[in-house]
C-alpha positions as CSV (number, residue, x, y, z in Angstrom):
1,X,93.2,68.8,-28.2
2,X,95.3,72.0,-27.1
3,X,97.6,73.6,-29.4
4,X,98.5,76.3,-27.0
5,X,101.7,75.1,-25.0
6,X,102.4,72.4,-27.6
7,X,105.2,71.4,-29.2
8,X,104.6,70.0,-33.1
9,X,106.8,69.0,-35.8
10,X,106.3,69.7,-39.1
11,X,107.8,67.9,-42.0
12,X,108.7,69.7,-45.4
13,X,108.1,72.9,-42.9
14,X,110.1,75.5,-45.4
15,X,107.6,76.2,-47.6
16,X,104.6,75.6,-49.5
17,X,101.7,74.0,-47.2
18,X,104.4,72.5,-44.5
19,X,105.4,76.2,-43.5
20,X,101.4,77.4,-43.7
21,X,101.0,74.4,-41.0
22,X,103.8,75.6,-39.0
23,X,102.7,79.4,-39.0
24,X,99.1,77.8,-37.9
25,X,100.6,76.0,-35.3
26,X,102.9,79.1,-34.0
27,X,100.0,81.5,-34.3
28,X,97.6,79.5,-32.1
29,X,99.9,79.5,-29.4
30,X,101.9,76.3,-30.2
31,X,105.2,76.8,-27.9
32,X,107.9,75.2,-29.8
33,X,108.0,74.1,-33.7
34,X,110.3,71.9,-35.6
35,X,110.4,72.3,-39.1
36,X,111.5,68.9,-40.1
37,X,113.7,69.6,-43.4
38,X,116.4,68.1,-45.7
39,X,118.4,71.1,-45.4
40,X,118.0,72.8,-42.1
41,X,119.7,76.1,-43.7
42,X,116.6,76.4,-46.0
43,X,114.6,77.2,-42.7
44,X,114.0,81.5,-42.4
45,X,111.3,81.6,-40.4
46,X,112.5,82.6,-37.2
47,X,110.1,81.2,-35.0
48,X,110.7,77.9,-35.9
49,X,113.3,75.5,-35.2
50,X,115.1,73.7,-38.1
51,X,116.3,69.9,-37.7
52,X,117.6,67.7,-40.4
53,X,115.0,65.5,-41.9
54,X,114.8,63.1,-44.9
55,X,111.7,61.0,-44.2
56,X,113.8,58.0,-46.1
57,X,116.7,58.2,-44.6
58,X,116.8,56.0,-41.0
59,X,119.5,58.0,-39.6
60,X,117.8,61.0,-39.9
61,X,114.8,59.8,-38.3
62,X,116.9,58.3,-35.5
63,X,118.7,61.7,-34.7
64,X,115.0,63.3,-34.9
65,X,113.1,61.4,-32.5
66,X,116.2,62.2,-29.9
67,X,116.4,65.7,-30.9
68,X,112.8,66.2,-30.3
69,X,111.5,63.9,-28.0
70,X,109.1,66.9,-26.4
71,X,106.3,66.5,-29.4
72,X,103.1,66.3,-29.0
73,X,101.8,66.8,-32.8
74,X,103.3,65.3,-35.7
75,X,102.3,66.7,-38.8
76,X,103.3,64.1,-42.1
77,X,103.3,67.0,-44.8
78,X,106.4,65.8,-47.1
79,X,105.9,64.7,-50.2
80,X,107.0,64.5,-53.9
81,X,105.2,64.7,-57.0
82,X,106.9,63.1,-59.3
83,X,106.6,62.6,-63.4
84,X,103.3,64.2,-65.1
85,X,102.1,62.0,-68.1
86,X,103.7,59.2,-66.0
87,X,101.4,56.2,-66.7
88,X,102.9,55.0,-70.2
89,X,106.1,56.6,-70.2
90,X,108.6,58.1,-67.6
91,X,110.6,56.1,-64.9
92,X,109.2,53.7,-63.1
93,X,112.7,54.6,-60.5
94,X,110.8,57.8,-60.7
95,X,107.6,56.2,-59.5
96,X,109.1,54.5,-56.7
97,X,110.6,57.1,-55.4
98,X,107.5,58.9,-55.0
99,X,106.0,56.0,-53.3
100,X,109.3,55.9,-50.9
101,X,108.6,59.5,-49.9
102,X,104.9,59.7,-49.7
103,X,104.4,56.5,-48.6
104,X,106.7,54.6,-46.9
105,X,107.7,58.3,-45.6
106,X,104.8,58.7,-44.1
107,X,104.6,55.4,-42.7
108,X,108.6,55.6,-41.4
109,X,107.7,59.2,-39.4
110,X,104.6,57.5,-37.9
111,X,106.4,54.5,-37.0
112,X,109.4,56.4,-35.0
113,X,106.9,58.9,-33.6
114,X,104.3,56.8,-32.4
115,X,106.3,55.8,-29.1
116,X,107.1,59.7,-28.4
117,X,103.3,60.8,-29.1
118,X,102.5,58.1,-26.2
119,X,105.0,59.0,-23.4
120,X,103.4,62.8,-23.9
121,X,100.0,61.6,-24.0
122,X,98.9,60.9,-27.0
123,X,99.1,63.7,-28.7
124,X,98.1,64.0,-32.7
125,X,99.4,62.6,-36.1
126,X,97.9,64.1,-38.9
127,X,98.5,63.1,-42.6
128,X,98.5,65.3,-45.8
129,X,96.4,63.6,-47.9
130,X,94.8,64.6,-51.3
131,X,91.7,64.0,-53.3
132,X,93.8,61.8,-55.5
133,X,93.9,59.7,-52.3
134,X,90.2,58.7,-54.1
135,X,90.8,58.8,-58.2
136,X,93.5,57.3,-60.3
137,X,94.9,59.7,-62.8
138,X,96.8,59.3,-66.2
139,X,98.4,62.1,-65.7
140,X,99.7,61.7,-62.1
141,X,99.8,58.6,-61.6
142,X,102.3,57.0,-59.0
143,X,101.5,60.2,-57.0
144,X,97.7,59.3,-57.1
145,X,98.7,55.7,-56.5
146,X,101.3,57.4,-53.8
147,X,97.9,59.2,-52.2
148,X,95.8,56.1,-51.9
149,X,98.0,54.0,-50.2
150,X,98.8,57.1,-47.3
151,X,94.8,57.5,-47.1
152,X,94.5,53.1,-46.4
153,X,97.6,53.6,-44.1
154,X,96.1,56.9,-42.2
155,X,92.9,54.3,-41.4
156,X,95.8,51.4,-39.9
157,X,97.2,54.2,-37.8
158,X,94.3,56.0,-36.6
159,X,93.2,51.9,-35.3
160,X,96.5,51.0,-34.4
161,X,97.1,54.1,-32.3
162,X,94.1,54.7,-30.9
163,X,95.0,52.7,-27.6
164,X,97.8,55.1,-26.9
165,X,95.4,57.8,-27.4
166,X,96.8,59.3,-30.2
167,X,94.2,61.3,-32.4
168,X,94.9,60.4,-35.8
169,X,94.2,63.0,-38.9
170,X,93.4,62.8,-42.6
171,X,93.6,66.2,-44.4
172,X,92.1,65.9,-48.0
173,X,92.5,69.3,-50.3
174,X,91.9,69.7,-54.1
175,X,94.9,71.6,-55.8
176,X,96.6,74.0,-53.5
177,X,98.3,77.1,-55.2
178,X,102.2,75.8,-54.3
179,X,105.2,75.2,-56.6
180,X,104.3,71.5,-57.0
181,X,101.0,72.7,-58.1
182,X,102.8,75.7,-60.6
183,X,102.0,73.4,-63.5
184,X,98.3,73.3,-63.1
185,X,95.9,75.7,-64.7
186,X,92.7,75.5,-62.3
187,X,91.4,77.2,-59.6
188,X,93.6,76.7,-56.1
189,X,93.2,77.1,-52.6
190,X,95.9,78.8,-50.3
191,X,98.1,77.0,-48.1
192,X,96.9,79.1,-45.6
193,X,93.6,77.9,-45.9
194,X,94.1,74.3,-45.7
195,X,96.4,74.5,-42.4
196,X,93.6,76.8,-40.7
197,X,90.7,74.2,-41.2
198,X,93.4,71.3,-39.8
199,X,93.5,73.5,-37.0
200,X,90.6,73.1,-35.8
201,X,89.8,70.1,-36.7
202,X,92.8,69.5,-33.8
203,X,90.7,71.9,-31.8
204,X,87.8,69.8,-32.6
205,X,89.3,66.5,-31.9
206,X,88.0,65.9,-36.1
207,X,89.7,62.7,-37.6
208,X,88.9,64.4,-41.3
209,X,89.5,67.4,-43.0
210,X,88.0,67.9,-46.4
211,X,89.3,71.0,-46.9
212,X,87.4,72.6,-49.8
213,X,84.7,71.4,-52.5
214,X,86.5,69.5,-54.7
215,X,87.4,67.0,-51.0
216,X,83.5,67.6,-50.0
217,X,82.4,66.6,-54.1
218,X,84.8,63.7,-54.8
219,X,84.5,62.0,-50.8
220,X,80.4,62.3,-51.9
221,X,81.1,60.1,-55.1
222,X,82.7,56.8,-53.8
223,X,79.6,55.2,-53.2
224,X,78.6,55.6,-56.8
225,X,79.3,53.3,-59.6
226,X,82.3,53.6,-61.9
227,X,82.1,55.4,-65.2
């Protein structure tokens, strides 16, 4: 599809991988770009244009979808991470809270969206996954659990919309060097990078990104038994 003359929204746009997705988007020519935000103020990036967004919060999405009602590309990029060491202990309210912002966020955006991405022509949705989208964790565990459930619900959207002729994305990445990832100590990939490969897999019309080895290793490994 083209990016140049486009107009995309972005959600969690003000940093982190959301604002390396917007910067993509800009930089290839894309002609308008809402950063979809909780708090518009938190927006500096003066090529983009803030609008109030809480992906669980109805009103917000209503006001959204009538505020920018010229999209094209709709990029699901917020999320939450949640409790580490969460599977025996923590809050489970802490739990599904990540599932109501990666999830049911996710599926909330898409829903209001869909119905805009049609009257322009399609357009594209694409999902920030994860390779947890593939492997439980102990450690991370409602956000792993958060993961899977987007990856089963990118597959519904990319049948469900195909009619309209939406192209529907799945971006897969190992651990990406952001604030949510501050606590890890293994090697990370730049935001920067994993926006440039979605790119062009929207260049590409590519329904998958596996963004670096660790999405290329684990994808390879579903076919083979458990340990």
């Amino acid at each position: 599809m083209d990016i140049k003359g486009s107009v995309a929204l972005v959600t969690g746009a003000n940093r982190g991988i959301g604002h390396a997705f917007a910067r993509a988007l800009v930089e290839h020519g894309a002609a308008k770009v809402y950063a979809g935000v909780r708090a518009p103020e938190t927006v500096s990036d003066p090529d983009l244009t803030p609008l109030r967004l809480d992906v669980t919060e109805p009103s917000d999405l209503e006001a959204a979808v009538a505020a920018a009602g010229d999209v094209s590309i709709v990029i699901n990029n917020a999320g939450i991470l949640g409790d580490v060491d969460d599977l025996l202990t923590g809050s489970l309210d802490t739990a599904r809270q990540v599932l109501e912002v990666n999830f049911f966020g996710t599926w909330a955006v898409a829903r209001a969206f869909a119905p805009v991405l049609a009257r322009n022509g399609g357009g594209a949705l694409v999902n920030m996954l994860s390779v947890a989208s593939w492997k439980g964790s102990a450690v991370t565990t409602a956000y792993s659990a958060s993961k899977a459930a987007q990856w089963s619900l990118t597959d519904a959207l990319r049948e469900g919309l195909r009619a309209q002729g939406t192209l529907v994305v799945g971006v897969h990445a190992g651990y990406v060097d952001t604030d949510g990832a501050a606590w890890v100590d293994a090697p990370k990939i730049e935001p920067a990078e994993v926006a440039g490969k979605t790119v062009q897999a929207l260049l590409a019309n590519r329904t998958e990104v596996l963004v670096d080895e660790a999405a290329r290793r684990l994808k390879a490994t579903l076919s083979q038994p458990l340990d």
